[in-house]
Each structure stands twice: as C-alpha cells, then as structure tokens.
C-alpha positions in Angstrom: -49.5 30.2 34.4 -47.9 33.2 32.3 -50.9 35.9 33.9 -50.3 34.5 37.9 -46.6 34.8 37.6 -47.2 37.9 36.2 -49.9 39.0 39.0 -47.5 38.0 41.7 -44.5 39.9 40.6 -46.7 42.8 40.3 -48.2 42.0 44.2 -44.3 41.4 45.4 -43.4 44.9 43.7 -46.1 46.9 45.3 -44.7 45.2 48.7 -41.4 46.4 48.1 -42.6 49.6 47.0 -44.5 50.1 49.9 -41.8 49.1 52.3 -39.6 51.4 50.5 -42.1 54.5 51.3 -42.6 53.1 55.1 -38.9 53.4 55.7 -38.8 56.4 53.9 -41.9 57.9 56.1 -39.9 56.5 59.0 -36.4 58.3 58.2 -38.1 61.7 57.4 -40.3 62.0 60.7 -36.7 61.7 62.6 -35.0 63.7 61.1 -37.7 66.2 61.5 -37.4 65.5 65.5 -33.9 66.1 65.2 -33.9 69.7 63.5 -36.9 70.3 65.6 -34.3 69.3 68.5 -32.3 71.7 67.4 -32.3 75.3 69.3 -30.4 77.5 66.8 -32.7 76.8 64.1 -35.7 78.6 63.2 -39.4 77.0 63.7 -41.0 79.1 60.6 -39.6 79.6 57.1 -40.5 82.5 54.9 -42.3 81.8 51.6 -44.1 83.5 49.0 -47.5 83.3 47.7 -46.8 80.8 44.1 -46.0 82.8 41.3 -45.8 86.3 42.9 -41.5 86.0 44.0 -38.4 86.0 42.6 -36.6 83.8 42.8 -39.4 82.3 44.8 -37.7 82.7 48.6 -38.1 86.2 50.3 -34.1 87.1 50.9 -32.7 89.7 52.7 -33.6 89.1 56.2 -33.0 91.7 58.5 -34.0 92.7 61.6 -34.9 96.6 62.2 -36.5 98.2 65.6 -37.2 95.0 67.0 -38.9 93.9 64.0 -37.7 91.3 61.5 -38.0 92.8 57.7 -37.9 90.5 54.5 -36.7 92.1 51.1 -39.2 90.2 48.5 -38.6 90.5 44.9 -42.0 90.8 42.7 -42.7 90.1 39.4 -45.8 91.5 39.2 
C-alpha cells in the first residue's frame, strides 16, 4: 500500500509541476506580445560571442554617420 501511495503522490506532483510550467509558458508568450507591441523598444539586442566580453553586454551604443557603433570590451 506504502509503494502506490507513494507512486501517486509522485504522479500528482509531476501534474502540478507540469501545470506550473504551462502557466508559466503561458505568461511568458504574453508578455513577449506585449513588449513586442511595444513601438519604442528595440526588436534586436546586442550580444557577444560566450567568453570573448566584458562584462558580457556590448555597451556604449552610439550612433555615428548613420551607422549605429557598439563599444565591446575584450578579454582576449
């Protein structure tokens, strides 16, 4: 009796747990629509390559001649 209690908590948790995720999948696709929504914020974001940037984000924005520049700290 001990092992099928313990087999259907463990099927109950894995419900839950998956619920939790669902709604989480759920809450995260609209808030993407609503930044996407937005018109004052950028569609791209700058990154660097993994382990080539300090501190990891190109900073320093700027644009220059109709051109947008990126100041990009490298540690190698």
């Amino acid at each position: 009796m001990a092992q099928n209690e313990r087999e259907q908590n463990e099927r109950e948790q894995n419900d839950l747990d998956q619920n939790d995720l669902d709604q989480s999948i759920r809450a995260v696709k609209r808030f993407r629509t609503l930044l996407l929504g937005d018109r004052r914020r950028p569609g791209y974001h700058f990154a660097m390559p993994e382990g080539y940037g300090l501190p990891g984000d190109p900073n320093g924005a700027f644009l220059r001649e109709r051109q947008i520049s990126s100041h990009v700290p490298l540690s190698k």
